[in-house]
C-alpha positions as CSV (number, residue, x, y, z in Angstrom):
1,X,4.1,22.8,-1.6
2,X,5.7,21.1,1.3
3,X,2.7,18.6,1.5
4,X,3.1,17.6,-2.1
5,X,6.6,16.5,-1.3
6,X,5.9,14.9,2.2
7,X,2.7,12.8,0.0
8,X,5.2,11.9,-3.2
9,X,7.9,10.6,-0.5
10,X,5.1,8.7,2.0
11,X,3.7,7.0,-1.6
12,X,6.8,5.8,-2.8
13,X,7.6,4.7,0.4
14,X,4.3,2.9,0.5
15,X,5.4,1.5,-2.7
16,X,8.4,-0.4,-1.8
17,X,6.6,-1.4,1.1
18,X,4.0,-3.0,-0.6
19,X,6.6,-4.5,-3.2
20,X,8.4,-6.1,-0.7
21,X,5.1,-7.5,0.8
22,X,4.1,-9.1,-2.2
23,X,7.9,-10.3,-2.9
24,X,8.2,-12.1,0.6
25,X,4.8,-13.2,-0.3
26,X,5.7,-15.3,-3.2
27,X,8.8,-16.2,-1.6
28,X,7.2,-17.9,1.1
29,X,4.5,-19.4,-1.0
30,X,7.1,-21.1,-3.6
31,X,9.5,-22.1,-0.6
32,X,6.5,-24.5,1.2
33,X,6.1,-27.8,0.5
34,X,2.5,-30.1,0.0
35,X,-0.8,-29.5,-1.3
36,X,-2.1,-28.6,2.5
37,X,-0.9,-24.9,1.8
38,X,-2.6,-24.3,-0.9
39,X,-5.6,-23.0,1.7
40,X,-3.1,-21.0,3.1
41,X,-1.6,-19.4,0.2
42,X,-5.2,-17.9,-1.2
43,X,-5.6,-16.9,2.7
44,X,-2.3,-14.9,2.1
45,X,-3.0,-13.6,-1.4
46,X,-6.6,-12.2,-0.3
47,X,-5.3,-10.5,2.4
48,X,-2.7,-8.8,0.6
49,X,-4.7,-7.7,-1.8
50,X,-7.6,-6.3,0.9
51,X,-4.3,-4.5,2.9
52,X,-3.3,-3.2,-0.7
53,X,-7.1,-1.9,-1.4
54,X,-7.2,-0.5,2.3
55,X,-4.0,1.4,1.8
56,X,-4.8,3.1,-1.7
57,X,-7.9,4.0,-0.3
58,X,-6.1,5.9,3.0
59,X,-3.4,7.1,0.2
60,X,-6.2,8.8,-1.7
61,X,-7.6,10.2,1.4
62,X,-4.3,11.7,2.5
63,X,-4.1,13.5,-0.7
64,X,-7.2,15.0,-0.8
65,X,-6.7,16.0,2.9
66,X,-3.5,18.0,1.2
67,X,-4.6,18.9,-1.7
68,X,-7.8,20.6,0.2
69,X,-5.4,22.1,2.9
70,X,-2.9,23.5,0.1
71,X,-6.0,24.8,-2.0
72,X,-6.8,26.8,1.4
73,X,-3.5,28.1,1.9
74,X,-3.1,29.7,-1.8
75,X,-6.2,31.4,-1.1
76,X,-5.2,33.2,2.2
């Protein structure tokens, strides 16, 4: 039961992590100036969204890992 608590705090942490990534995101995109960013911008945005597709896929990972090692517990 300890796990499940440690995984619910490390995914809301992950959460506002990734909130705050994708707020100072857009902050930075709507503070430049010029069409020359524009480039730049869809860089940003495709990376954020492979780092967000990376981490829900470790996040899913790190559950099973638990919910494998917790299932083994109970039974011994």
């Amino acid at each position: 039961m300890e796990h499940f608590v440690g995984l619910i705090f490390f995914i809301m942490i992950a959460g506002i992590v990734l909130v705050g990534a994708v707020i100072l995101g857009f902050f930075k995109m709507f503070t430049r100036s010029g069409n020359g960013n524009v480039a730049e911008e869809a860089q940003m945005i495709q990376e954020m969204y492979q780092s967000m597709s990376r981490m829900e896929e470790r996040i899913e990972a790190l559950e099973t890992i638990l919910l494998e090692k917790d299932g083994k517990e109970r039974r011994s």
